[in-house]
N, C-alpha and C positions, 0 to 999 in steps of 0.2 A: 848263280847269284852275282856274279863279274858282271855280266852282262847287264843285271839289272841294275846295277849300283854306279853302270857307266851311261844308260840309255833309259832308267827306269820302264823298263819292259822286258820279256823273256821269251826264250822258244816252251813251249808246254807240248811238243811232239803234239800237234793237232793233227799238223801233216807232216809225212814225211814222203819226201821227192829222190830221185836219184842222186843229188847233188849232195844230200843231206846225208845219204846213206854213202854216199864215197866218203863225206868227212870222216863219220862215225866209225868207218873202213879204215881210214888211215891213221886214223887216234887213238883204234885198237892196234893196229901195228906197231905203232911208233910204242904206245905202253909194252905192248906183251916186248921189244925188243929192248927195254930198260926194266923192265921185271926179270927179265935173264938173260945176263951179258955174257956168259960164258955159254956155250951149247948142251945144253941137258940131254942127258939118254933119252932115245925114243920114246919109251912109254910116259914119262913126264912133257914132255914135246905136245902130244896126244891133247891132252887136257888143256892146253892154252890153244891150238889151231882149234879144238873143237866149237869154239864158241863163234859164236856168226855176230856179225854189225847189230844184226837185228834182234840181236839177245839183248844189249841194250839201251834199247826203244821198249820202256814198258806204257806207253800212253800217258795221256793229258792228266788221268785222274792220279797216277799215281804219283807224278812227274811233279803236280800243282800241290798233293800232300807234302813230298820232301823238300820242296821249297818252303812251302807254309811253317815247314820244322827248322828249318834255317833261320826261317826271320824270325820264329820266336826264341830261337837256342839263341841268337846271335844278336838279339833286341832289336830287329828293324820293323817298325808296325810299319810301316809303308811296303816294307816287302812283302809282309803278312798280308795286308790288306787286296794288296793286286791278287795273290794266291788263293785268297779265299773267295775275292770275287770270280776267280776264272775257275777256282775248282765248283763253285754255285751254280755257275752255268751251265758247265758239261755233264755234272751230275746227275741231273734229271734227264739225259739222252743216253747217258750210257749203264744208266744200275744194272743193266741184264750184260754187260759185259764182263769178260771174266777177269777182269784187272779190279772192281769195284771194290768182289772182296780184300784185296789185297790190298786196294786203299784205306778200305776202313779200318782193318788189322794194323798197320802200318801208323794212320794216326792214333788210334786208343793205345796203342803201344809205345808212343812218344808226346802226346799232350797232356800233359796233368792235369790241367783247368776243366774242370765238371763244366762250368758253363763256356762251353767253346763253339766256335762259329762253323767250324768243319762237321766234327760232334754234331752240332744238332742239323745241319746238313742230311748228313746220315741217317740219322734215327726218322726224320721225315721221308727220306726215297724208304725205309727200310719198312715204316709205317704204311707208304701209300702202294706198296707193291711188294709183302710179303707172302701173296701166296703164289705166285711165280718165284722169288726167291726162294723159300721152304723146299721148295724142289730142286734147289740145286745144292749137290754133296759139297761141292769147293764152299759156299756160304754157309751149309751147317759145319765146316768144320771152324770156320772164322769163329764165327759165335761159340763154337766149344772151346776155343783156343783163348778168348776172352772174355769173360763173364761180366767187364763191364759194357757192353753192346748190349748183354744181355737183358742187364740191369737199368740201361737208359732206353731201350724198348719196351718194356715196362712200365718205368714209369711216365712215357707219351701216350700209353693205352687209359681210353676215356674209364673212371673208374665207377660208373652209371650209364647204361644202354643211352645211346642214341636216338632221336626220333625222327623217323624219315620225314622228309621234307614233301614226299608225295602222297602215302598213305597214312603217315601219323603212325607205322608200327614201331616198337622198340624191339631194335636189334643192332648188332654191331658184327663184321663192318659190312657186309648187305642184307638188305630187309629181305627178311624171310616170305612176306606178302609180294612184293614188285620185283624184288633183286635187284635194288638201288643200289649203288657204291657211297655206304657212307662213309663222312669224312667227319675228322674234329676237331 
């Protein structure tokens, strides 16, 4: 958030280089050596070297929600706005990655606003490619985990068949005659 409020721009972990991961290397050092100034028994020791740079690097998607939750905790629509446009983008490249669910849990868990720009982000990747998700246990546990996902998928489902645009059948969401991908 520094960064953007000095540069109006942000790193969103799109890429990350080796230069990138030294910093992230040395920011966990420098933390875990001010989380504990005195020398802790080994087995406590354990649990802070265990964590690697790259534990946290969680990607663009999730990176662009908790900033997105910032500018609105913290009333900056310009920060909002940059976040919601870069989480727009990468959204639809990365929903079969397994950080997505995490983003989506992560914003129904902190935006209140029924009409939200992330929100409905979502419920469209989640619309246009749920039967590849359906198949993944990490996203059915999202959706059990929060029943408003469930509730705004739902209500994006056409509540009248479809009519294909090649054969004129009604079905939804591929015609049972051609096996169109229908959309609405």
């Amino acid at each position: 958030m520094i960064d953007f409020l000095y540069k109006t721009r942000y790193n969103d972990d799109r890429t990350i280089d080796e230069e990138d991961l030294k910093d992230i290397a040395d920011q966990h050092s420098l933390a875990a050596s001010l989380a504990s100034p005195a020398p802790e028994p080994e087995s406590n020791q354990s649990a802070i070297t265990a964590l690697q740079p790259t534990d946290y690097i969680k990607g663009p998607l999730v990176t662009n929600a908790k900033v997105y939750i910032l500018g609105d905790k913290y009333d900056i629509p310009s920060l909002k706005d940059v976040a919601a446009r870069k989480y727009q983008e990468i959204i639809k490249d990365m929903w079969n990655h397994h950080t997505f669910g995490e983003s989506a849990k992560i914003v129904y868990d902190n935006i209140v606003s029924e009409n939200d720009a992330l929100k409905k982000a979502i419920v469209e990747v989640i619309t246009e490619n749920k039967s590849q998700l359906l198949k993944r246990d990490d996203f059915i546990s999202v959706l059990r985990s929060n029943g408003d996902i469930a509730a705004d998928l739902l209500c994006a489902l056409p509540e009248a068949p479809i009519g294909c645009s090649n054969c004129e059948s009604y079905s939804y969401p591929i015609c049972n005659n051609c096996h169109n991908t229908l959309r609405f």
